[in-house]
FIKOLTI-75859 format. One record per residue (C-alpha): residue in one letter; x, y, z. Coordinates in nm, 2 decimals, decimal comma. Example, Ala and Ser with C-alpha at 12.3 -4.5 7.8 and 13.67 -1.06 7.14 Angstrom:
% FIKOLTI-75859
<atom 'A' <1,23 -0,45 0,78>>
<atom 'S' <1,37 -0,11 0,71>>
This chain:
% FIKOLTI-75859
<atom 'X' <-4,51 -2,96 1,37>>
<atom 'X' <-4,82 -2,87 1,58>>
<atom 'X' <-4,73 -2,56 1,83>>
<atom 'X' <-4,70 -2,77 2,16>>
<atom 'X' <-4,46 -3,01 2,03>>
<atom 'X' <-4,22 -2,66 1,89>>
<atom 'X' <-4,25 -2,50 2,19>>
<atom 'X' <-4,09 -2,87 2,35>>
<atom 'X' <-3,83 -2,85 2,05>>
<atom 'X' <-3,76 -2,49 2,14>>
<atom 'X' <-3,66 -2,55 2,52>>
<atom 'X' <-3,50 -2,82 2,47>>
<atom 'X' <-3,29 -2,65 2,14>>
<atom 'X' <-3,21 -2,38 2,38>>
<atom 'X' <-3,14 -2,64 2,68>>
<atom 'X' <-2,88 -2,84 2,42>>
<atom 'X' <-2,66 -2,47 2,35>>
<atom 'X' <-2,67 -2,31 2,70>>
<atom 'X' <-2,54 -2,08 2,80>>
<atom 'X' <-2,48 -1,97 2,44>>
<atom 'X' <-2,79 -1,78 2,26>>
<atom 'X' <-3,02 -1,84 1,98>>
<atom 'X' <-3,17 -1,56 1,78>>
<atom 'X' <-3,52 -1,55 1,72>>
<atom 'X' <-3,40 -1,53 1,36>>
<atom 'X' <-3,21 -1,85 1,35>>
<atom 'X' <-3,48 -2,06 1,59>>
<atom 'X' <-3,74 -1,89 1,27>>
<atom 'X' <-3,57 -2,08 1,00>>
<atom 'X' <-3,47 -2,36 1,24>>
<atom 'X' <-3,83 -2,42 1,29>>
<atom 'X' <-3,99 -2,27 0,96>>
<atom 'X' <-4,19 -2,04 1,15>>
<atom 'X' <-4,14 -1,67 1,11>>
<atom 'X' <-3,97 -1,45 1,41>>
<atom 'X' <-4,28 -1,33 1,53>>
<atom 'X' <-4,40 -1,70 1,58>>
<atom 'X' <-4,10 -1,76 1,78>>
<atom 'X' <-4,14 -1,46 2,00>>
<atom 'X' <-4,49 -1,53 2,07>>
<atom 'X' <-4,38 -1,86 2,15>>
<atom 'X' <-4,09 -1,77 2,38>>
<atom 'X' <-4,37 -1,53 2,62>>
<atom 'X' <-4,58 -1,85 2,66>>
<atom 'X' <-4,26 -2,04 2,76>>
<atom 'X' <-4,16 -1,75 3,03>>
<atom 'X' <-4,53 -1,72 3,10>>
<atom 'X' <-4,53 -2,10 3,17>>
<atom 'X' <-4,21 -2,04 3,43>>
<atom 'X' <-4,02 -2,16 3,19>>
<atom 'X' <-3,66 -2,01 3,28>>
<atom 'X' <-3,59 -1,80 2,95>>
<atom 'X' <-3,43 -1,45 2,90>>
<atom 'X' <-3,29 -1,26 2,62>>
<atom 'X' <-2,96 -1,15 2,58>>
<atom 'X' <-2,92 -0,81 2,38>>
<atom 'X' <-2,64 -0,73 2,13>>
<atom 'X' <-2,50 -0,84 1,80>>
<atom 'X' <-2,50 -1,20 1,91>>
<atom 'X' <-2,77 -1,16 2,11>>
<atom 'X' <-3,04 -1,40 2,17>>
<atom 'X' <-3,22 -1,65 2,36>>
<atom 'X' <-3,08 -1,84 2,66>>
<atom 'X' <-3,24 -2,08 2,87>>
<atom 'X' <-3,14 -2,15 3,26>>
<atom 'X' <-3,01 -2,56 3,22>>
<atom 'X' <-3,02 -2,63 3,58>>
<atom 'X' <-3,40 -2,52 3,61>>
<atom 'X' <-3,56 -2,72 3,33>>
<atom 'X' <-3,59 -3,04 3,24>>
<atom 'X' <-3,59 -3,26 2,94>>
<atom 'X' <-3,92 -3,44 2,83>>
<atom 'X' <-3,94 -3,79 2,93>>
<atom 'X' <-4,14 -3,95 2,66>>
<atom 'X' <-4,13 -3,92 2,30>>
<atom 'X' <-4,38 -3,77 2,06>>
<atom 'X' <-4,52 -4,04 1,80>>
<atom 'X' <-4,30 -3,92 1,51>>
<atom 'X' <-4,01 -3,88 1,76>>
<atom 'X' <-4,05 -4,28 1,83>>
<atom 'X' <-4,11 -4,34 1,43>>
<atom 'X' <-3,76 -4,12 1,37>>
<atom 'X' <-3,56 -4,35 1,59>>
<atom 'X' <-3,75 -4,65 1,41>>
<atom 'X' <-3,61 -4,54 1,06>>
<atom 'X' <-3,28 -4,44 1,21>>
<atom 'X' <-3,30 -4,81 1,39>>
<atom 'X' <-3,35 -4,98 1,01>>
<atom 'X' <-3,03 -4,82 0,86>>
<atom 'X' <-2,80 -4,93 1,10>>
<atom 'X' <-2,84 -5,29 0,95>>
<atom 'X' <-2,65 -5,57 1,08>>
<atom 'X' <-2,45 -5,30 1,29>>
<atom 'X' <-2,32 -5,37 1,61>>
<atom 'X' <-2,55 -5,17 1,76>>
<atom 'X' <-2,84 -5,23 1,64>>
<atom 'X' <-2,95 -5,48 1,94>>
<atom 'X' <-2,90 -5,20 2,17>>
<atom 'X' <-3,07 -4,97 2,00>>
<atom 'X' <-3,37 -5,17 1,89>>
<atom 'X' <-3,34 -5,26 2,33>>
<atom 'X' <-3,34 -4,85 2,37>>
<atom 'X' <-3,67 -4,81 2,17>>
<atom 'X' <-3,84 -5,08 2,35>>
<atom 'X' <-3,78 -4,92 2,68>>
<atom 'X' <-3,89 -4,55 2,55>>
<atom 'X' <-4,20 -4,69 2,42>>
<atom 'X' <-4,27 -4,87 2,76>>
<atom 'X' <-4,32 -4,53 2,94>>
<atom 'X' <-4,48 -4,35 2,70>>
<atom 'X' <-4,87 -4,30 2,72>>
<atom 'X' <-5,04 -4,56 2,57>>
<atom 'X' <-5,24 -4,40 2,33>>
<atom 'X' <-4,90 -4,20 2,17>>
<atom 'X' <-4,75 -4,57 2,17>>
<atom 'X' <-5,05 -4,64 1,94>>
<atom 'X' <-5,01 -4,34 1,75>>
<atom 'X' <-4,64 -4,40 1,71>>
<atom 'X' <-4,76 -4,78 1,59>>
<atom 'X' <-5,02 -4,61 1,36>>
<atom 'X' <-4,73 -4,36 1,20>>
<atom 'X' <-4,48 -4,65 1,11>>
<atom 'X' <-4,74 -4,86 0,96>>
<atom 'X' <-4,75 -4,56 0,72>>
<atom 'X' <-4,35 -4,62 0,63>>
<atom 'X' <-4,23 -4,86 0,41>>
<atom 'X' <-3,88 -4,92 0,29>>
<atom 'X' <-3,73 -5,14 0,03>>
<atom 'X' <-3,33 -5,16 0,11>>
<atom 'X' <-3,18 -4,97 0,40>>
<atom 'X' <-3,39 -4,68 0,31>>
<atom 'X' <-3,28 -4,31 0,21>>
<atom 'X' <-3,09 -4,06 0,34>>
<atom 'X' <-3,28 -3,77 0,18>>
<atom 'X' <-3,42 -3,54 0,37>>
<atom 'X' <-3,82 -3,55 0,38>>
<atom 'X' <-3,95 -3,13 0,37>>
<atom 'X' <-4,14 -3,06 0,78>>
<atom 'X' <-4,51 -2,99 0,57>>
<atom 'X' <-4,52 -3,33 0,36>>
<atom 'X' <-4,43 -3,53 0,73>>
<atom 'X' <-4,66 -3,32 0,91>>
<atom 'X' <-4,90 -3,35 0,71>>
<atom 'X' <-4,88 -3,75 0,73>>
<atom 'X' <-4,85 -3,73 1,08>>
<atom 'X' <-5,16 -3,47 1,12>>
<atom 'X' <-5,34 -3,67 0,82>>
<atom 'X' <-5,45 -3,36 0,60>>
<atom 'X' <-5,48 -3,27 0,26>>
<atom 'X' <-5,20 -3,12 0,07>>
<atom 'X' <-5,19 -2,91 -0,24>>
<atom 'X' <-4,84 -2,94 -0,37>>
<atom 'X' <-4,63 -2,80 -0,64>>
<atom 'X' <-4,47 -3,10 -0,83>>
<atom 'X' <-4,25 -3,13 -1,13>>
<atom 'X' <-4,26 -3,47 -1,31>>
<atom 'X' <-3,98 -3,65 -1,45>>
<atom 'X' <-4,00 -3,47 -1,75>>
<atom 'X' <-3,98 -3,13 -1,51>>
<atom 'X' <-4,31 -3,02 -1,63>>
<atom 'X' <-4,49 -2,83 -1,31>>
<atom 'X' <-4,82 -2,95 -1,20>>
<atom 'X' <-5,06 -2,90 -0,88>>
<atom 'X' <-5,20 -3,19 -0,73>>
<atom 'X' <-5,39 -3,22 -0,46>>
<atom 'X' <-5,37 -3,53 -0,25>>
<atom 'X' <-5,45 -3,72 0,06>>
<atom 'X' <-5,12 -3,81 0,18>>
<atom 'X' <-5,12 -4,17 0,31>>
<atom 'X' <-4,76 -4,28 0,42>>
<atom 'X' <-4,43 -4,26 0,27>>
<atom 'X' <-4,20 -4,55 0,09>>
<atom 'X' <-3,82 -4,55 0,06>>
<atom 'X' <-3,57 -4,69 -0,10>>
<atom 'X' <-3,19 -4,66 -0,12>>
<atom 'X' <-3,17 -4,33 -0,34>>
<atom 'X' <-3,49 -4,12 -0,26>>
<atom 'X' <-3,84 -4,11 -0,01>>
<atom 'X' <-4,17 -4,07 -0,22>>
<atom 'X' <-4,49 -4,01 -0,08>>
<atom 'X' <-4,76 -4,25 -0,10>>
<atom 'X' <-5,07 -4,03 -0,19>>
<atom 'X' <-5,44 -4,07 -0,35>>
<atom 'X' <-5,45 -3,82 -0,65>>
<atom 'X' <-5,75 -3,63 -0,70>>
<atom 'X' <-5,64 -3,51 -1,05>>
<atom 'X' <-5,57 -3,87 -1,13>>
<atom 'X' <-5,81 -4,01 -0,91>>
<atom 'X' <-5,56 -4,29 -0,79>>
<atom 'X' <-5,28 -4,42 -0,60>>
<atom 'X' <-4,97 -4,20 -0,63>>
<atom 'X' <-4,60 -4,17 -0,59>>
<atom 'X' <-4,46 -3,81 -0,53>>
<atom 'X' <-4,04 -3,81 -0,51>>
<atom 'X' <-4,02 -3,59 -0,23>>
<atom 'X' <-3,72 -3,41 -0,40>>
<atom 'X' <-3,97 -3,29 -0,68>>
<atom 'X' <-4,20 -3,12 -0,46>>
<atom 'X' <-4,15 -2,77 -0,48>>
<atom 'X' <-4,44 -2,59 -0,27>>
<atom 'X' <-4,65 -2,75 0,00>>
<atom 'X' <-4,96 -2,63 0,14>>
<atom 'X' <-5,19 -2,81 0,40>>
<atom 'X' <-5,53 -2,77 0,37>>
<atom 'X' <-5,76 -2,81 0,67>>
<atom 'X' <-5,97 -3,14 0,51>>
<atom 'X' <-5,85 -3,41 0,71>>
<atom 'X' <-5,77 -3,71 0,57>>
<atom 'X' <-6,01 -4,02 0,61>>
<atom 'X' <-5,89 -4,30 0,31>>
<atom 'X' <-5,61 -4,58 0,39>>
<atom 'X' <-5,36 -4,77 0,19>>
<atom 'X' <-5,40 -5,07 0,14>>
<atom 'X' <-5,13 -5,34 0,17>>
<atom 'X' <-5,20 -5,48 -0,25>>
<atom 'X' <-5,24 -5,11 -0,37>>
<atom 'X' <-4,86 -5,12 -0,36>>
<atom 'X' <-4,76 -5,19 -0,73>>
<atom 'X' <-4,46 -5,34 -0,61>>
<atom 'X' <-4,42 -5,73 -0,50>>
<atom 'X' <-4,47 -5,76 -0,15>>
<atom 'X' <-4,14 -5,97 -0,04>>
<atom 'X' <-3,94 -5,65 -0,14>>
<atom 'X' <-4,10 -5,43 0,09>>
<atom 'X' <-4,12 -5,40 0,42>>
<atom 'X' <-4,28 -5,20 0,66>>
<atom 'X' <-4,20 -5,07 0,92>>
<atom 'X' <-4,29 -5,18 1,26>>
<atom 'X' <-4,19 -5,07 1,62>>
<atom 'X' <-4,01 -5,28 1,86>>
């Protein structure tokens, strides 16, 4: 997460508690920054105007004035891509016309060049089934989203550890587990990473240039399906 979009997230995770407070501490590990981060963050918000104070004590903290600020009226691109994914797992639901209608309208007002960014990202996802529930760690999605290099810490399936660097180039699902799709410079190829097996991440500043390819999927092409925005 770049810092404009977290300093959004913050005022609107301190909007969706007020009047209660949130520690710099807890907003830290919320947003896997450290305190500091958040501190300097929260003087550019009240620098801004934005209505913020802090409350001192043992459960002490932040607090934002609700009935001064406003929620942000379009989405970010990975925003729009989360509710695409969350959109795919409902199924057959009986909601899922609604909420496919709900995305449609969100993407309407948005800017048009995040609507193509937000096209771009989900052309990156592909899913076989309903897709995963497992979570996905912030650096491996931000650095698809950012497109730059990661250096990761990985443990095979025989749980040997290993550091790869790769060029992360979108991530697939399936019902049990999200890998991502990467080119390997150690193996100088296509790659899968489990997401669960990745035990360090660190982005490097080399952006990414290469694309996947729809046949570099070794995987028949009527299974999977990628994912599109309404």
């Amino acid at each position: 997460m770049n810092r404009t979009d977290r300093l959004y997230a913050l005022v609107e995770e301190l909007r969706a508690v007020s009047p209660r407070p949130r520690s710099a501490r807890w907003l830290a590990h919320r947003f896997e920054v450290s305190s500091r981060t958040i501190e300097r963050d929260i003087g550019a918000l009240q620098q801004a105007g934005v209505p913020i104070w802090a409350e001192t004590g043992r459960t002490g903290g932040y607090v934002v004035d609700r009935a001064h600020t406003l929620p942000p009226v379009n989405l970010t691109a990975a925003e729009a891509v989360a509710m695409a994914v969350a959109l795919h797992r409902l199924g057959g639901g009986p909601f899922t016309e609604a909420g496919t209608t709900a995305l449609r309208k969100l993407l309407a007002v948005m800017p048009p060049a995040d609507a193509a960014e937000a096209r771009r990202l989900a052309g990156r996802v592909h899913l076989i089934g309903g897709g995963p529930a497992a979570p996905v760690p912030a650096a491996v999605a931000g650095a698809v989203t950012a497109r730059r290099v990661l250096r990761l810490g990985y443990a095979d399936r025989a749980g040997a550890a290993t550091e790869r660097v790769v060029e992360p180039l979108g991530f697939l699902g399936n019902p049990w587990h999200w890998y991502l799709l990467a080119w390997c410079r150690l193996r100088d190829g296509l790659r899968a990473f489990r997401v669960d097996r990745i035990g360090s991440v660190t982005t490097l500043p080399e952006p990414v240039t290469r694309e996947l390819r729809p046949g570099e999927l070794d995987i028949p092409q009527h299974i999977v399906r990628q994912l599109t925005l309404a």
